[in-house]
N, C-alpha and C positions, 0 to 999 in steps of 0.2 A: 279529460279533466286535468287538474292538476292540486296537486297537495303541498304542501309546503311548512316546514317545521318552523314555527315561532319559538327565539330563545335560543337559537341557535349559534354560538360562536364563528367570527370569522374569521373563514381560513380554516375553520375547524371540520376533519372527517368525520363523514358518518361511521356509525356502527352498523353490527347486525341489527342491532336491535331497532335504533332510529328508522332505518329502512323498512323494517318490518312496522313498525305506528304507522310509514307512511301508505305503506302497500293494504292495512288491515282497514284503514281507510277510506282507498279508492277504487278496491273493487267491490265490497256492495254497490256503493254507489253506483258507477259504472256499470252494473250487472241488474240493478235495481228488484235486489236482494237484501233481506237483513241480517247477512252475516257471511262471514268466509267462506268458511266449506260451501256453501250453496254456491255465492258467484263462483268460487272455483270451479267448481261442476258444469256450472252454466257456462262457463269460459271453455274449458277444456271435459268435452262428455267420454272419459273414457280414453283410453288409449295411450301412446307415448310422448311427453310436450318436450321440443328439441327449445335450447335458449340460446338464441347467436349474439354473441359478445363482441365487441368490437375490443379489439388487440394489438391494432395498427403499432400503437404509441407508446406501446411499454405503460409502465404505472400511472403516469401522470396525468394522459386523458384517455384513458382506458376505464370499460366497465369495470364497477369495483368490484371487486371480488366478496366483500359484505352484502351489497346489494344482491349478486346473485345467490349468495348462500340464503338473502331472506326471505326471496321468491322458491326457492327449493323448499324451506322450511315449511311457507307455507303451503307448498303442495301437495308433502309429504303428511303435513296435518290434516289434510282433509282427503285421505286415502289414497293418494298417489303411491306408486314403490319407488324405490329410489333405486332401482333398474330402470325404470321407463322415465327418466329424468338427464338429460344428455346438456350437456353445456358445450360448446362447441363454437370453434374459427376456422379461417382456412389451416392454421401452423401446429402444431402440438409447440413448438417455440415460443411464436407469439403469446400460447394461454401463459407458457411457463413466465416467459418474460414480465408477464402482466399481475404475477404471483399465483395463480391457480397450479393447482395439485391431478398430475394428467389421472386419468383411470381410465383405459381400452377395455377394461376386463367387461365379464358378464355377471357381476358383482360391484352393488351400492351403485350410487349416485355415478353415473357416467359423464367424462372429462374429455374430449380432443379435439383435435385437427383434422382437417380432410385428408393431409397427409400421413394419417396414421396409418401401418401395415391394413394391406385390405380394406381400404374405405377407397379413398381417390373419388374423382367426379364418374360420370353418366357416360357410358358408352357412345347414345345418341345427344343431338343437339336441340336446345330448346331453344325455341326463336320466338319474338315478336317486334313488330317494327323495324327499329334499323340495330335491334340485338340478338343475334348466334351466340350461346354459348352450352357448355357442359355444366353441369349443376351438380355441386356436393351432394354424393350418396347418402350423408349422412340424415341429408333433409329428405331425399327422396325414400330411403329405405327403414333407415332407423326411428322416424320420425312419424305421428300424427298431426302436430300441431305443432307451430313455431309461432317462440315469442322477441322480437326484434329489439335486443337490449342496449342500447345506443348511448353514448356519451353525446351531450350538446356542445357544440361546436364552432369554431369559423372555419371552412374551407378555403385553399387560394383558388381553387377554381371552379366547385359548384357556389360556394357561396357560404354555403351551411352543410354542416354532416351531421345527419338525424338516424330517423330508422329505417328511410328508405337507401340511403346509402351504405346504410351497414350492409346490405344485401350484396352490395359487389364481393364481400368476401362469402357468397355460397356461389360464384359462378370463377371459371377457370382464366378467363381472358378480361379483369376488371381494365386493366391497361388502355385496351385499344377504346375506353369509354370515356376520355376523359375532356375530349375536343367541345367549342359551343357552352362552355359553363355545367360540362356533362350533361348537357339537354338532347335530346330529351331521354339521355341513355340511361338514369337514375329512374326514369320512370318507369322505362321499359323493360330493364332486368326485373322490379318487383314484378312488373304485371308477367311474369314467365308464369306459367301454368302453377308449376308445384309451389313455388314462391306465393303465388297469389292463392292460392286454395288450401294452405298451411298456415298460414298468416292469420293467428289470432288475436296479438299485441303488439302495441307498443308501449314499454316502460322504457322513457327517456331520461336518465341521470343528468339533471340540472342543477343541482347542489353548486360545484364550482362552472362557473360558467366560461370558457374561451370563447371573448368573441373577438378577436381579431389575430392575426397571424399565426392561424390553423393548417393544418392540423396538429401539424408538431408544435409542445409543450411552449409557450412563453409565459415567465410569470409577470412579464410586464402588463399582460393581455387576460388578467382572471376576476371575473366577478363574484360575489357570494349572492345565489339564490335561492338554495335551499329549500330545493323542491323538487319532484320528479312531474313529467309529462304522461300521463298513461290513457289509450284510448286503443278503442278498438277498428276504427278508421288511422292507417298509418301517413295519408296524404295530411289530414286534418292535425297528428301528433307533429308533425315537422312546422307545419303550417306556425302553429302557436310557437313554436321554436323560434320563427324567424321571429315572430314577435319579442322574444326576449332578447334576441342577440340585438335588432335594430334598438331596444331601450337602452342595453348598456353602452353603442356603440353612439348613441346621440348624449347619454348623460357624458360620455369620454371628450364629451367633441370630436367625433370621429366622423364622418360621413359618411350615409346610408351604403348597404352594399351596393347596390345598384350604381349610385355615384362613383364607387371605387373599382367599376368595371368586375364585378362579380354579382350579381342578379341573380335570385334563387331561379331559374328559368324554371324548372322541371316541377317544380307546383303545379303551375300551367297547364302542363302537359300531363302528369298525372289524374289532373280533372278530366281532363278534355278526353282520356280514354276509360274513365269509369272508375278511375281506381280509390277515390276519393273527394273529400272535398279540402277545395285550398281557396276558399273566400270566406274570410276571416266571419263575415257580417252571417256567413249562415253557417256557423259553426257554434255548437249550442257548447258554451262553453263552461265550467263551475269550475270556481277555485275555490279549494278548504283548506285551512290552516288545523295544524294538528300539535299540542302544545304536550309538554313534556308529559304529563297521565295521562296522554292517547286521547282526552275531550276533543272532538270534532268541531271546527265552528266556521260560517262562511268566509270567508275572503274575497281580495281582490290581486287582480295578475300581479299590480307592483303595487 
């Protein structure tokens, strides 16, 4: 689904607070529950929830750091500890760079890197398709449940970077993935066993939107959308993604990715091995608008 704050200034950051009207939201719905704590529960039954941040890019199109602290907030409100709550990328750099505050310790709300003392990837290699790799500890050990926290994007060579791409930062060799419009290796890394079996969200930050000459920051290239993407199918969250980057990239007069030789390939391919759905027409979709006293009311995508 997707949520979207009406009244929102453009150009203007969210808050803590914005993010949390938006998230208090969209997971009853999504959970079809009436009220927080319960989807929480329903979302995550217990256990440790890891949140992968994409980091890549420094401040500018990096997950915000309000957004995660609103998603902690609320988990921590509906009986979660804030030991069993890990935020986490490949770098402890990258979080810092991004403004996050590291915490390795085994006290409060846990901060880091897979390069943190004692973490690093998997001894052994997780494969499927045309992907081998080692896989951050942090998901495999420290973690019950991962939630894939993505900034929306233009990429120059998948196309789009959602929440299936954040995943290359929990495996060691993102590199060698990036040939073919990263097809169909974007799909393959999620579908890695613990990736796929941990994988309980995606909440995609689409507020400032990049959609053209990504990943790295352009403010020639920024929309105001002013809404987050969240679903519990992550082929389906990206899916709608592309839908918003091709609106602002047709209101620009730009042409379709596909025209400009970058085609989201690995949609495709994500379906075609079970991992979700990426045809738009069977994608049961609800957009709500969420206005400054938190009133819920329906919407449309634009």
């Amino acid at each position: 689904m997707v949520v979207k704050r009406s009244g929102a200034e453009s150009g203007g950051e969210f808050t803590k607070d914005h993010y949390r009207a938006l998230l208090e939201a969209a997971l009853p719905m999504l959970s079809g529950t009436d009220d927080v704590s319960t989807a929480v529960k329903k979302q995550f039954p217990g256990g440790r929830v890891g949140m992968k941040v994409n980091c890549l890019t420094r401040r500018h199109t990096c997950t915000p750091v309000a957004l995660t602290e609103a998603l902690l907030d609320v988990l921590e409100d509906a009986g979660f500890d804030g030991n069993d709550l890990v935020v986490w990328e490949r770098t402890n750099r990258e979080l810092q760079q991004a403004g996050y505050t590291l915490n390795a310790s085994s006290f409060g709300r846990r901060c880091l890197g897979t390069d943190s003392r004692s973490v690093g990837y998997s001894h052994v290699f997780y494969s499927f398709g045309d992907v081998a790799s080692l896989i951050s500890r942090i998901l495999l050990e420290m973690v019950d449940h991962n939630v894939s926290l993505p900034v929306l994007k233009d990429h120059s060579l998948a196309g789009l970077s959602g929440g299936l791409k954040n995943m290359f930062g929990a495996i060691n060799n993102p590199n060698k993935y990036h040939d073919n419009n990263c097809n169909p290796f974007v799909a393959h890394v999620s579908n890695l066993q613990p990736i796929r079996e941990k994988h309980r969200l995606t909440i995609m930050d689409a507020v400032r939107v990049q959609y053209d000459q990504g990943p790295g920051y352009s403010t020639d290239y920024i929309a105001d959308y002013h809404g987050l993407i969240v679903s519990g199918d992550p082929v389906a969250a990206d899916r709608v993604g592309l839908e918003v980057l091709e609106h602002f990239r047709l209101a620009r007069g730009l042409p379709s990715l596909a025209q400009a030789g970058r085609p989201v390939l690995y949609l495709a391919s994500a379906q075609e091995i079970g991992l979700g759905v990426a045809d738009m027409d069977r994608i049961d979709l609800s957009v709500r608008i969420v206005n400054e006293g938190g009133q819920v009311r329906p919407g449309r995508l634009f």
